[in-house]
gemmi code that builds the backbone of each chain (N, CA, C; Angstrom):
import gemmi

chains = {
    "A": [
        ("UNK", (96.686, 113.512, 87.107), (97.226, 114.483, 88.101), (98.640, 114.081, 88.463)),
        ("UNK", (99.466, 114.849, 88.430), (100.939, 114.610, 88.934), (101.033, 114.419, 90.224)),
        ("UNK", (102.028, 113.562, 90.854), (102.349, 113.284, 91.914), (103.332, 114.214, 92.273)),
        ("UNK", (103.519, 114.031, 93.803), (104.643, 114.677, 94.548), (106.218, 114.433, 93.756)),
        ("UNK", (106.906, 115.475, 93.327), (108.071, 115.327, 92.510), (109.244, 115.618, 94.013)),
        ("UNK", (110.218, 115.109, 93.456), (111.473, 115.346, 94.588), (112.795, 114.935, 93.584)),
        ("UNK", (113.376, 115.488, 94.269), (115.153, 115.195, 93.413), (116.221, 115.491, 94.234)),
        ("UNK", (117.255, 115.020, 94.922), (117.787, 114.334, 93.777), (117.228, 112.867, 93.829)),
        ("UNK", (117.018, 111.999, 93.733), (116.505, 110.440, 93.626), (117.976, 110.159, 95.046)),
        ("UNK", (118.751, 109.878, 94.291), (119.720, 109.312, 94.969), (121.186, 110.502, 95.367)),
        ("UNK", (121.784, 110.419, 97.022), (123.077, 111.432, 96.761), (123.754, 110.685, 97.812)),
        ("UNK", (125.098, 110.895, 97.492), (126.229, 110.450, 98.247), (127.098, 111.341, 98.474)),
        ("UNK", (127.456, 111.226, 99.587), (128.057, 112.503, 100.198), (129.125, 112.130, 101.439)),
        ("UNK", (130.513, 113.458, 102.063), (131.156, 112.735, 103.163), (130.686, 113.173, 104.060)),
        ("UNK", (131.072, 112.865, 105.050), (130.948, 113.630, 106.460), (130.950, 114.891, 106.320)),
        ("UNK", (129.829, 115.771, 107.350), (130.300, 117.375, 107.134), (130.290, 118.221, 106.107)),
        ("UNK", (130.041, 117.351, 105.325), (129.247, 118.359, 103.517), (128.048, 118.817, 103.592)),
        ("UNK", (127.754, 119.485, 103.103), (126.149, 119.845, 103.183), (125.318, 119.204, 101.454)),
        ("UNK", (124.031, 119.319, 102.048), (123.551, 118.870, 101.043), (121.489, 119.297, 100.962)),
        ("UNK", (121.351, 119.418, 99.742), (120.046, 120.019, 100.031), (119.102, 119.372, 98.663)),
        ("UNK", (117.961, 118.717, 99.255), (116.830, 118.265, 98.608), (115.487, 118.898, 97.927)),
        ("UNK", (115.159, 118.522, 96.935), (114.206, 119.368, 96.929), (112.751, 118.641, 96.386)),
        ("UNK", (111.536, 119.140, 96.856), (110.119, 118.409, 96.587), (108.840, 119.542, 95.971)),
        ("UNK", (108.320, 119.253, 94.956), (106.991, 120.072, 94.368), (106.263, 119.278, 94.897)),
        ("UNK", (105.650, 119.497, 95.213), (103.909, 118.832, 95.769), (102.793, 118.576, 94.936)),
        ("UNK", (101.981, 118.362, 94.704), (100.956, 118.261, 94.291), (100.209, 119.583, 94.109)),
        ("UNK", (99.799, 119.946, 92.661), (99.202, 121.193, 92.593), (98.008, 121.429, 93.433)),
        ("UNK", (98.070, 122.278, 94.118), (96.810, 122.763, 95.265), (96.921, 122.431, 96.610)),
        ("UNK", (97.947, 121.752, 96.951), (97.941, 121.050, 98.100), (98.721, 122.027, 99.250)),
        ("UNK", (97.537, 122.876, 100.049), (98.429, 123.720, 100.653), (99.430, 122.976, 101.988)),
        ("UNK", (99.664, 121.882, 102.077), (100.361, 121.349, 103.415), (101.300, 120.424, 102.806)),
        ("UNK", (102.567, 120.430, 103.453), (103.829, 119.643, 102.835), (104.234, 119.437, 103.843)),
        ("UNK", (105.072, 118.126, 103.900), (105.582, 117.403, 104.950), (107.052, 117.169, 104.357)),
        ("UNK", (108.118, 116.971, 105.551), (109.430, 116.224, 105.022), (109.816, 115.438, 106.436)),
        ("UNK", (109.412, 113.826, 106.132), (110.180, 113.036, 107.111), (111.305, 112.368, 106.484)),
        ("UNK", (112.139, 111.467, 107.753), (113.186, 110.618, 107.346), (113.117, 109.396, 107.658)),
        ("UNK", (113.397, 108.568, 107.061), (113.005, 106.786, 107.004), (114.363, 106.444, 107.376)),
        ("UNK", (114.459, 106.125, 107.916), (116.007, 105.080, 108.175), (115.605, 103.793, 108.304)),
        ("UNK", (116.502, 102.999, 107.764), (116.284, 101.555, 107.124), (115.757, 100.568, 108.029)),
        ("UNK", (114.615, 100.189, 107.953), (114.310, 98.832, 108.735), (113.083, 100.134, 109.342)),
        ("UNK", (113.285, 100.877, 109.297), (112.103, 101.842, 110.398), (110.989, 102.510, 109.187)),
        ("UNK", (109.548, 103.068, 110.096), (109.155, 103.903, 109.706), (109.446, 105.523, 109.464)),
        ("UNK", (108.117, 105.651, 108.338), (108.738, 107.708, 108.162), (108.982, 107.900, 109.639)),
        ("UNK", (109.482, 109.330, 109.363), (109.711, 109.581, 111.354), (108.935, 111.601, 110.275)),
        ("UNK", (108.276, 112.420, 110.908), (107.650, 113.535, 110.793), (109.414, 114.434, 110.966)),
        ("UNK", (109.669, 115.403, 109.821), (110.869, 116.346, 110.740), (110.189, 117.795, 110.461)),
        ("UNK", (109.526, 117.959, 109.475), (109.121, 119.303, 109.414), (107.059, 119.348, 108.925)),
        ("UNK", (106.874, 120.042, 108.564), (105.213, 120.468, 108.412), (104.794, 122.271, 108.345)),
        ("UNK", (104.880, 122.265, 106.665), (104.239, 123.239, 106.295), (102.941, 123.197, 106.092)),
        ("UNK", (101.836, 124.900, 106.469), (100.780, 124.780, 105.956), (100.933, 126.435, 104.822)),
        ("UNK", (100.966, 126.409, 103.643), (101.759, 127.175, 102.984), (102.543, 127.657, 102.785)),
        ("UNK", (103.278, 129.231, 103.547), (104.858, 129.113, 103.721), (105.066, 128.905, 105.274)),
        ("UNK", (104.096, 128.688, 105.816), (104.568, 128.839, 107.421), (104.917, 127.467, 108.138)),
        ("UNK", (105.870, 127.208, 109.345), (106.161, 126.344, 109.949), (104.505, 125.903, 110.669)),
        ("UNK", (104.292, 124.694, 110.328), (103.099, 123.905, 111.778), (103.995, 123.174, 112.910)),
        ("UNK", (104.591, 122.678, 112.465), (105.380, 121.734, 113.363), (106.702, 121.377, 112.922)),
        ("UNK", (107.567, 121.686, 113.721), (109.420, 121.108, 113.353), (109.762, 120.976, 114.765)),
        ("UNK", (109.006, 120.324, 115.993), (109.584, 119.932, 116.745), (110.611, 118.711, 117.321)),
        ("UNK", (110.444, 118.392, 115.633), (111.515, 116.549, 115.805), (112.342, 116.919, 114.109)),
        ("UNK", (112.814, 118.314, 114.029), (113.979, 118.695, 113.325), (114.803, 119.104, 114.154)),
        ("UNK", (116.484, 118.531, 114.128), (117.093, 118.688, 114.386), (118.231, 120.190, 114.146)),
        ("UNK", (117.465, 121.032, 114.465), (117.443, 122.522, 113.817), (119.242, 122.745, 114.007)),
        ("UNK", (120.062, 122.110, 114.749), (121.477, 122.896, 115.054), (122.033, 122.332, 113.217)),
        ("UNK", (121.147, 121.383, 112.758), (121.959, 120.951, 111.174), (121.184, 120.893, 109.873)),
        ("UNK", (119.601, 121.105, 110.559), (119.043, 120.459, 109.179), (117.931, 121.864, 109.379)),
        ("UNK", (117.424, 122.719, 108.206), (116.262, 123.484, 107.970), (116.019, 123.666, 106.471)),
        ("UNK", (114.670, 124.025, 106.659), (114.061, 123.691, 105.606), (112.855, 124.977, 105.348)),
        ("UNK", (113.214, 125.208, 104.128), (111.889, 126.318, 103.572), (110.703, 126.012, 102.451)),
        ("UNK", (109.865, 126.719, 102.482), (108.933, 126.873, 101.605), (108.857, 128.077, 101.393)),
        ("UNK", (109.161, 128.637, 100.504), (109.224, 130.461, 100.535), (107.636, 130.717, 99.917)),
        ("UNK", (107.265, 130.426, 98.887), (106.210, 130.928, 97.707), (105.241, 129.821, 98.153)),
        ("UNK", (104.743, 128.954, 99.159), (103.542, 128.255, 99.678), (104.144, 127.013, 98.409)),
        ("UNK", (104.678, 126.515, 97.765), (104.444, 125.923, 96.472), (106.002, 124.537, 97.289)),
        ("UNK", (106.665, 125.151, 95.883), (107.870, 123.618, 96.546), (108.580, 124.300, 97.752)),
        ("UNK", (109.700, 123.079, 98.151), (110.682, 123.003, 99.030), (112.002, 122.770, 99.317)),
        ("UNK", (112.166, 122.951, 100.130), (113.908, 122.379, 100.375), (114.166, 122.652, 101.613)),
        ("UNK", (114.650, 120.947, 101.714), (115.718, 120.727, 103.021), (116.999, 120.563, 103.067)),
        ("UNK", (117.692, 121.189, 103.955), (119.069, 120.758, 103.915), (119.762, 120.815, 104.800)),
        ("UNK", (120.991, 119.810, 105.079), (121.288, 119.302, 106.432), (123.151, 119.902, 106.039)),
        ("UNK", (123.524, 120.256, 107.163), (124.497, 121.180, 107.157), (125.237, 121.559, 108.786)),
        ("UNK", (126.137, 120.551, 108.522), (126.643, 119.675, 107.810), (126.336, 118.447, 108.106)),
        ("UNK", (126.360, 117.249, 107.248), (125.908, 116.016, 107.553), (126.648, 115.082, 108.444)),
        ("UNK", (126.009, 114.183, 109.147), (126.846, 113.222, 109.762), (126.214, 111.676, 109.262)),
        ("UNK", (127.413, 110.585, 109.784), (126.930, 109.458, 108.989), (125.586, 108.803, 109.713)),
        ("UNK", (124.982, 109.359, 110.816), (123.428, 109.119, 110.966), (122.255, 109.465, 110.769)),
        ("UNK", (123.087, 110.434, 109.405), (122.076, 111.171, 108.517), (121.758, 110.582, 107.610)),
        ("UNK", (121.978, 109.344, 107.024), (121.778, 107.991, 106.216), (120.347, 108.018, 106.100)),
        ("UNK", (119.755, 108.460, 105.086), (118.283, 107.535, 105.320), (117.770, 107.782, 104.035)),
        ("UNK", (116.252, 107.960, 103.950), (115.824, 108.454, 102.581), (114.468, 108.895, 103.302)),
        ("UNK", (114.951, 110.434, 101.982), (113.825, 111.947, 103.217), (112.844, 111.502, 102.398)),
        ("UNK", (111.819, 111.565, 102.725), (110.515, 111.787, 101.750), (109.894, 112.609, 102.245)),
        ("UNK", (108.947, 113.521, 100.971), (108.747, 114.859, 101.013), (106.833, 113.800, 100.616)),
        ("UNK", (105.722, 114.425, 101.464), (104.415, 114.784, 101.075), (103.531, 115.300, 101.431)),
        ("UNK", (102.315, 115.592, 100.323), (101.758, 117.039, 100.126), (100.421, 116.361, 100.694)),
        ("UNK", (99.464, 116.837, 101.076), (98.029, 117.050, 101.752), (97.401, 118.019, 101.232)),
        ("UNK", (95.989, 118.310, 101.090), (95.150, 119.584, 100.529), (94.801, 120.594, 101.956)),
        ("UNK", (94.447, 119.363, 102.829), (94.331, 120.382, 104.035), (94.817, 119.913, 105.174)),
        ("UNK", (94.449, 120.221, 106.520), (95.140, 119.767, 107.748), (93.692, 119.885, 108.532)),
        ("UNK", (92.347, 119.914, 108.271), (91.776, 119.967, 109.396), (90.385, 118.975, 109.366)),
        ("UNK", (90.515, 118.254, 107.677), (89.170, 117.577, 107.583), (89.945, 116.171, 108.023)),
        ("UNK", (88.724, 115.270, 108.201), (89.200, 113.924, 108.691), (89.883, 112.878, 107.547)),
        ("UNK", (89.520, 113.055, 106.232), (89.991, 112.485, 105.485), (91.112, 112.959, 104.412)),
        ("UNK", (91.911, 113.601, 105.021), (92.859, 114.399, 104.771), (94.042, 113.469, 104.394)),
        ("UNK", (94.564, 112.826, 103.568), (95.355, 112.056, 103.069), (96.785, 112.770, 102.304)),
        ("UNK", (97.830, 112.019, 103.216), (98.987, 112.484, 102.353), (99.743, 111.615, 101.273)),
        ("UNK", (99.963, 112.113, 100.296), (100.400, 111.637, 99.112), (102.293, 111.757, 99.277)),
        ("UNK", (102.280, 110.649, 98.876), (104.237, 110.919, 99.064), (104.897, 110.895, 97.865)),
        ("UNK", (105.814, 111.117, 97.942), (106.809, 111.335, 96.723), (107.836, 110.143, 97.012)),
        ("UNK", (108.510, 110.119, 95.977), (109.538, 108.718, 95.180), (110.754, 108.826, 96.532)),
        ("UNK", (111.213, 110.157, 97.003), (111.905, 110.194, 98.117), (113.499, 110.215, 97.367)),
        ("UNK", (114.431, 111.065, 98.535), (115.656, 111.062, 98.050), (116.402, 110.131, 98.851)),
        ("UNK", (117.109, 109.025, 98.494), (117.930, 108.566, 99.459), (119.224, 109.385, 99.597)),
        ("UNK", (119.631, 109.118, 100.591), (121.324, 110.187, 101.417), (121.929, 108.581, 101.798)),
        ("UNK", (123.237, 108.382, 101.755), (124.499, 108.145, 102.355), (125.483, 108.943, 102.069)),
        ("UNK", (125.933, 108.868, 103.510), (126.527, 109.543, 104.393), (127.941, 108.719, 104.610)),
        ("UNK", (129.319, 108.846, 103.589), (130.129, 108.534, 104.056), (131.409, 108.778, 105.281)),
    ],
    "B": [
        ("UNK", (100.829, 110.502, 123.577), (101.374, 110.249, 122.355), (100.963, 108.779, 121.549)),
        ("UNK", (100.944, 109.097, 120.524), (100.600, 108.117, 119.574), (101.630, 106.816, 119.338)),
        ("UNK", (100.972, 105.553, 119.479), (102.048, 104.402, 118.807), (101.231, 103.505, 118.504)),
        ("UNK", (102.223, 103.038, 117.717), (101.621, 102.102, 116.477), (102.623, 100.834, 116.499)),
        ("UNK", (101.669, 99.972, 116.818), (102.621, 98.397, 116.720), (102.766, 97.250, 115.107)),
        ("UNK", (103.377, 97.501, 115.068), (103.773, 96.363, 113.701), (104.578, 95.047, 114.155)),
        ("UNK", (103.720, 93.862, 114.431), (105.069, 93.115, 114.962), (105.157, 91.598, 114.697)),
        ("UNK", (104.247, 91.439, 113.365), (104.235, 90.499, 112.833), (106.496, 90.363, 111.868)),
        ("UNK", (107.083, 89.015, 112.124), (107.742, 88.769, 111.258), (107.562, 89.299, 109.419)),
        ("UNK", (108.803, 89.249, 108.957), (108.174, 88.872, 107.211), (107.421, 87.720, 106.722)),
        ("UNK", (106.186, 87.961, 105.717), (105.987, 86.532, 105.432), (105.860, 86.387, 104.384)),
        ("UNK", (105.745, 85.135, 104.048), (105.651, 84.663, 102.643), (104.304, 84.574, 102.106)),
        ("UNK", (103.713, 84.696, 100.842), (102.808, 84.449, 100.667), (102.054, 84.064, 99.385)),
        ("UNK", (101.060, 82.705, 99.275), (101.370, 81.893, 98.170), (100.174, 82.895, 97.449)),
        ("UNK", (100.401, 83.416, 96.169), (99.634, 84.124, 95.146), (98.229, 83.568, 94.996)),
        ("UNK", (97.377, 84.920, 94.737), (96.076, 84.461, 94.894), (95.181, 84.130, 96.304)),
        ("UNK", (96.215, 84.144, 97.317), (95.700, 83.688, 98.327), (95.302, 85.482, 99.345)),
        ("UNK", (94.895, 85.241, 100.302), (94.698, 86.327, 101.294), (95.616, 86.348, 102.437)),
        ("UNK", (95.864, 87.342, 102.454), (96.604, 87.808, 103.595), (96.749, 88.609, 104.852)),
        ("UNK", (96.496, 88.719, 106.167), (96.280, 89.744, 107.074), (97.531, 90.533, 107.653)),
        ("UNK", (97.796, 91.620, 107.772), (98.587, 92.191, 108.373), (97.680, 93.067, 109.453)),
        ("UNK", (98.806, 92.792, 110.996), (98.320, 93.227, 111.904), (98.732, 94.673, 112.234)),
        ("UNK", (98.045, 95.462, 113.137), (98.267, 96.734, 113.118), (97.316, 97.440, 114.669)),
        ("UNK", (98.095, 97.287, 115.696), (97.632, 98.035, 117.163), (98.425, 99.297, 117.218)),
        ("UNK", (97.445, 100.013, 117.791), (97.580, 101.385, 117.910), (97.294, 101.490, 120.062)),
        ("UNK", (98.164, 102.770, 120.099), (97.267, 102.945, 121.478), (97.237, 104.650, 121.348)),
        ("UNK", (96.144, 104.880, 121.843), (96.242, 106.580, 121.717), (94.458, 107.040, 122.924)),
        ("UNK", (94.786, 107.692, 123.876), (93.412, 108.201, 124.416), (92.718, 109.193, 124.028)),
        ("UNK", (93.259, 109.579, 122.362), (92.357, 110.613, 121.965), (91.025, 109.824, 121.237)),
        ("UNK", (90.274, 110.595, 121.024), (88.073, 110.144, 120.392), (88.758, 109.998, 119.020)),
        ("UNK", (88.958, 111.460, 118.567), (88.734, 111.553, 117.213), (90.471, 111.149, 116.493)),
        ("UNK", (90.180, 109.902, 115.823), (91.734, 110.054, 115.005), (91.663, 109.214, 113.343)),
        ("UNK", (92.569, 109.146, 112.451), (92.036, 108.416, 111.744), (93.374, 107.139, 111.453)),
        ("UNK", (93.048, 106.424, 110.670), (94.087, 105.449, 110.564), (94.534, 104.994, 109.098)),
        ("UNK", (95.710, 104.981, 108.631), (95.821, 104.601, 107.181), (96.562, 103.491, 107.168)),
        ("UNK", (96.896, 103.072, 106.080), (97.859, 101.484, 105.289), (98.885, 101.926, 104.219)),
        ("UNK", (100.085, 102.066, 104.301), (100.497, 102.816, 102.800), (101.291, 101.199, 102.682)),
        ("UNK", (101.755, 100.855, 101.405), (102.845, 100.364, 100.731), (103.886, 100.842, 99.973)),
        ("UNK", (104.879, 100.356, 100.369), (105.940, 101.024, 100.120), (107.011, 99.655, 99.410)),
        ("UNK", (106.976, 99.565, 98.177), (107.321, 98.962, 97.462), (109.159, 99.281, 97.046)),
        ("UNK", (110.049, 98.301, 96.749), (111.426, 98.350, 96.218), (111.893, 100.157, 95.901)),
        ("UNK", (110.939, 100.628, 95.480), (111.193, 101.801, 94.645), (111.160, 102.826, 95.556)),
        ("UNK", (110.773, 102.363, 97.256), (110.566, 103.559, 98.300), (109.303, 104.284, 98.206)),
        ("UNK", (108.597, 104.831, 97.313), (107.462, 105.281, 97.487), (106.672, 104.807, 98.306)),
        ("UNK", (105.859, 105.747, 98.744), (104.993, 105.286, 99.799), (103.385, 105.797, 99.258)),
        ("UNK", (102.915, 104.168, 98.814), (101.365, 104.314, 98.236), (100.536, 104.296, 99.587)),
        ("UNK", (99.551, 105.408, 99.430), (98.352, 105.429, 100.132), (97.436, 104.313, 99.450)),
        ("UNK", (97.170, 103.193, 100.685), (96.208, 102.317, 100.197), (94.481, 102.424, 100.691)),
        ("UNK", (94.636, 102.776, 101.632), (92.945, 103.171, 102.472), (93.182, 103.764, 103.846)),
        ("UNK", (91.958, 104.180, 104.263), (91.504, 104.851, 105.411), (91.139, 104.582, 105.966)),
        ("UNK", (90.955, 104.712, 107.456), (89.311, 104.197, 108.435), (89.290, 105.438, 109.416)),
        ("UNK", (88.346, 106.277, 109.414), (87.803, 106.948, 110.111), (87.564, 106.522, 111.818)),
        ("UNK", (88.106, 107.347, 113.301), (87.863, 106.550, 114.317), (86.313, 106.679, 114.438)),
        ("UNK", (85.784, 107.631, 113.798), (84.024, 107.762, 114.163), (83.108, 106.771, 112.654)),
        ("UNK", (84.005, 106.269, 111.809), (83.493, 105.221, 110.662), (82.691, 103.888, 111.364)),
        ("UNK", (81.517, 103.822, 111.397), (81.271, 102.423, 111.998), (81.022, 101.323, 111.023)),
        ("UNK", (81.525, 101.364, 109.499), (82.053, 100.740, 108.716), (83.129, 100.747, 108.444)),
        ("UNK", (83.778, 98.882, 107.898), (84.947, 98.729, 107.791), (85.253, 99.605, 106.869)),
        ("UNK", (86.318, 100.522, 106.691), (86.979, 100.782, 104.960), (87.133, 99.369, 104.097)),
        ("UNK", (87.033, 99.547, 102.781), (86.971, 98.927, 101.795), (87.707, 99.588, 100.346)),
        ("UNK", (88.642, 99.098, 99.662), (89.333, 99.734, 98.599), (89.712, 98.805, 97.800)),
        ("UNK", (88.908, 98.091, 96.859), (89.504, 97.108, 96.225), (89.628, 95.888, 96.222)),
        ("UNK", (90.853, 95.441, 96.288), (91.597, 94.005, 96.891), (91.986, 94.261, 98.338)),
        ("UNK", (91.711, 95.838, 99.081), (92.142, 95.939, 100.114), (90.935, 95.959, 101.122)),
        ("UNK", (91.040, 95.873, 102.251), (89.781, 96.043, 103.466), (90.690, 95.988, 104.845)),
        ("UNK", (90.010, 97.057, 105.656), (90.257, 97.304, 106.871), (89.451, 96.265, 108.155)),
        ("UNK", (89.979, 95.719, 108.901), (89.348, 94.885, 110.133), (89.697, 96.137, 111.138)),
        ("UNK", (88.825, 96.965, 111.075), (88.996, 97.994, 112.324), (88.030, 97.288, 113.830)),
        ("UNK", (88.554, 97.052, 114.628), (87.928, 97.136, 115.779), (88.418, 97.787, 117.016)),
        ("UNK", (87.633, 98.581, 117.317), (88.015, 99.985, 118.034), (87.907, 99.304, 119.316)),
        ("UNK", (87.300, 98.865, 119.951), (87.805, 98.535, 121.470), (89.119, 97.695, 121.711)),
        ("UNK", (89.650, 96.786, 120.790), (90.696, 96.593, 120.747), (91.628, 97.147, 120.380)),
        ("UNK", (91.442, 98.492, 119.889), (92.423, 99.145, 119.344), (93.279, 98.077, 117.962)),
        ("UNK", (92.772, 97.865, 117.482), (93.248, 97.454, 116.262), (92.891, 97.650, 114.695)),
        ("UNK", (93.839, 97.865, 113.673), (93.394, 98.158, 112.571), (93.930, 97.387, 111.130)),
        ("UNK", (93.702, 95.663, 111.375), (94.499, 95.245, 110.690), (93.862, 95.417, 109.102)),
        ("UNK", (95.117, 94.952, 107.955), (95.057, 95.160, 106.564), (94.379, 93.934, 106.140)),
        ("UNK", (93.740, 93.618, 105.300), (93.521, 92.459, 104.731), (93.538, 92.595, 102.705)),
        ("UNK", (93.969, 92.034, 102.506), (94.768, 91.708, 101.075), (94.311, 90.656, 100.666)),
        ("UNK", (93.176, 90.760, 99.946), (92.616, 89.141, 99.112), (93.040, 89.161, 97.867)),
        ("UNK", (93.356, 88.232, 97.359), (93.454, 87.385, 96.316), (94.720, 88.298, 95.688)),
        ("UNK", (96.102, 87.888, 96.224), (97.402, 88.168, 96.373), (98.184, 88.307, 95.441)),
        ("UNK", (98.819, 89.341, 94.627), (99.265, 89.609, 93.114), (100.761, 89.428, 93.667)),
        ("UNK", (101.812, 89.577, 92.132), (102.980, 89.326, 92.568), (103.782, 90.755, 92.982)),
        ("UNK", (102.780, 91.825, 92.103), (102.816, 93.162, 92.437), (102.384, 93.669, 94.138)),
        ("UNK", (102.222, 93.116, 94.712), (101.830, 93.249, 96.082), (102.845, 93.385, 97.429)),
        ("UNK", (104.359, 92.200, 96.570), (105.183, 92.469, 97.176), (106.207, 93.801, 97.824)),
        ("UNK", (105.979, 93.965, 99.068), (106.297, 95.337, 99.250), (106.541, 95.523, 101.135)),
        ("UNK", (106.946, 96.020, 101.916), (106.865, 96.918, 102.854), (104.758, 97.632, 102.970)),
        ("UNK", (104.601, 97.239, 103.953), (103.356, 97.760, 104.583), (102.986, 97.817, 105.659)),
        ("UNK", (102.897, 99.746, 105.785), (103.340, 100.752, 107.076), (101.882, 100.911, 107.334)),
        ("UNK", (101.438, 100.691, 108.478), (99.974, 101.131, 109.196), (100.480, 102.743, 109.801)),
        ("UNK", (99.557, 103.304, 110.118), (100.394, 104.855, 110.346), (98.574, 105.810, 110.713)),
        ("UNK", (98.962, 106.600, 111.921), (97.361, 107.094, 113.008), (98.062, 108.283, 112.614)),
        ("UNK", (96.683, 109.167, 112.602), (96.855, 110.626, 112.443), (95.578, 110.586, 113.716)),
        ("UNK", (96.305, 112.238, 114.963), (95.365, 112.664, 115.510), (94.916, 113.836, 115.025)),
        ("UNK", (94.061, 113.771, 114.834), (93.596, 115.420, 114.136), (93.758, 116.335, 115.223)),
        ("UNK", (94.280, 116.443, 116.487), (94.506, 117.529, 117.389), (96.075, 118.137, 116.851)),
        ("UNK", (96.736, 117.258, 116.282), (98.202, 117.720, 115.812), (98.408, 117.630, 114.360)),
        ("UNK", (97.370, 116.633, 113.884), (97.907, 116.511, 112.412), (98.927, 115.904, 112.172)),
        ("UNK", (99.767, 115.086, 113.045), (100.940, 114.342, 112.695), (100.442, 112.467, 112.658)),
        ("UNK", (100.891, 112.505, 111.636), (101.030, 110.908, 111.109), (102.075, 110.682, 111.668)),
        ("UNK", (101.364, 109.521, 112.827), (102.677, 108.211, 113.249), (102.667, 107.027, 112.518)),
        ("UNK", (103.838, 106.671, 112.432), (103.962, 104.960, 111.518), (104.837, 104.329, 112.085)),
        ("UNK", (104.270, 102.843, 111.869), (104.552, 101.452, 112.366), (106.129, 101.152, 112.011)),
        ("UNK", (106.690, 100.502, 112.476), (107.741, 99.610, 111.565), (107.401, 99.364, 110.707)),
        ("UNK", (106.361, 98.554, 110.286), (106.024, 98.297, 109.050), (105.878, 96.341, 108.985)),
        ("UNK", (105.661, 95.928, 107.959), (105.706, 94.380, 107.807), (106.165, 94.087, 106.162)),
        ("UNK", (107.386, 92.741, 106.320), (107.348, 92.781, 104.801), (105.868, 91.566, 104.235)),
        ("UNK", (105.962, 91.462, 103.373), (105.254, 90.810, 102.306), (106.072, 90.224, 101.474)),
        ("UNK", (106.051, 88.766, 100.915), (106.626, 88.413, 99.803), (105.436, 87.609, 99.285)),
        ("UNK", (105.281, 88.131, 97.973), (104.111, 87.156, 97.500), (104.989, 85.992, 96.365)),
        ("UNK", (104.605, 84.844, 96.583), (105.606, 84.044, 95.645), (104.142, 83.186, 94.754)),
        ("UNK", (104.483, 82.878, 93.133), (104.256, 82.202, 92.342), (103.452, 80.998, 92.528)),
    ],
}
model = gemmi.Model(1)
for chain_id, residues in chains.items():
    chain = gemmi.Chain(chain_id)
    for i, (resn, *xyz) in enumerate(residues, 1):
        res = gemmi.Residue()
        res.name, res.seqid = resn, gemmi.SeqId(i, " ")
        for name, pos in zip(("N", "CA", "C"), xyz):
            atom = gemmi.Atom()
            atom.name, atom.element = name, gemmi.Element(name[0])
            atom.pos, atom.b_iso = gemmi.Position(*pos), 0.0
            res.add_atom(atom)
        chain.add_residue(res)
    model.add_chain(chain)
structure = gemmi.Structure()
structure.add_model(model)
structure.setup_entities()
């Protein structure tokens, strides 16, 4: 079974550029996640799809960064325009459901961002 | 709201041997569950096991096992017999099933040495 795919792996970028990521999930997995890791810390949650619809983006920073799922399937985030405390590495993962107890999310390889 | 303590230093650790990583949670919800991922050089973040808050068995996965004890609120990792592949970042991380959001720890490093 394939894992959660994401790209770009790695991007470098200046201040105030925009830039946009993207993650396939796991076939069947109707729930996708995109947090941000900044170094030395844990994931932090920024968005939560349960097919194409928003569950939760109350810790996205919506005046720079949004993110879609149009077709329930992959994604993309993108932050617009960036600043240099946008440094981190997003990781994108997929879940089958959101309501049984053993509901496990699978993560992907993750894109790292610096932010010059 | 959910938190999760990680607050063991990095440690070293001689191969083959066992290892515990600690992991307190505080949360006043019944129902929640608790995971272990590793997150190795490469950033990925491996799902290693589970523990159910209504499980009144430890989880078990391997070389891995859960020391869940629920009145202490604790859910530490235990890692027997210590590969060199082991070396990695390992994030304890509570899901409440009222929100569905996974919180995670700082994390702890691991170095397994030779």
């Amino acid at each position: 079974e394939a894992g959660v795919a994401q790209s770009p792996r790695y991007k470098i970028i200046e201040k105030r550029q925009s830039v946009a990521f993207w993650c396939n999930p796991i076939s069947g997995h109707a729930t996708l996640y995109w947090y941000q890791q900044i170094l030395g810390q844990g994931p932090k949650l920024l968005i939560q799809f349960q097919n194409n619809g928003v569950v939760d983006d109350s810790q996205l920073p919506k005046d720079r960064f949004s993110a879609e799922r149009l077709k329930g399937v992959d994604s993309t985030l993108k932050i617009q325009p960036a600043k240099l405390e946008d440094s981190a590495v997003y990781l994108c993962a997929s879940s089958l459901l959101t309501v049984t107890r053993t509901d496990t999310q699978y993560f992907g390889p993750g894109t790292r961002l610096t932010v010059l | 709201a959910q938190k999760i303590t990680q607050t063991q230093p990095g440690m070293f650790v001689q191969e083959k041997e066992a290892v515990t990583l600690d992991c307190t949670y505080d949360t006043s919800d019944q129902s929640y569950g608790l995971f272990w991922y590793k997150q190795p050089s490469s950033g990925e973040m491996i799902f290693l096991i589970y523990q159910g808050s209504y499980d009144e068995q430890n989880a078990t996965e391997g070389r891995y096992s859960l020391n869940f004890q629920k009145a202490r609120k604790s859910a530490n990792l235990v890692i027997s017999a210590s590969q060199l592949g082991d070396s990695a970042m390992y994030f304890c991380a509570m899901i409440y099933y009222g929100n569905n959001r996974l919180a995670f720890g700082k994390g702890n490093q691991v170095v397994v040495i030779p």
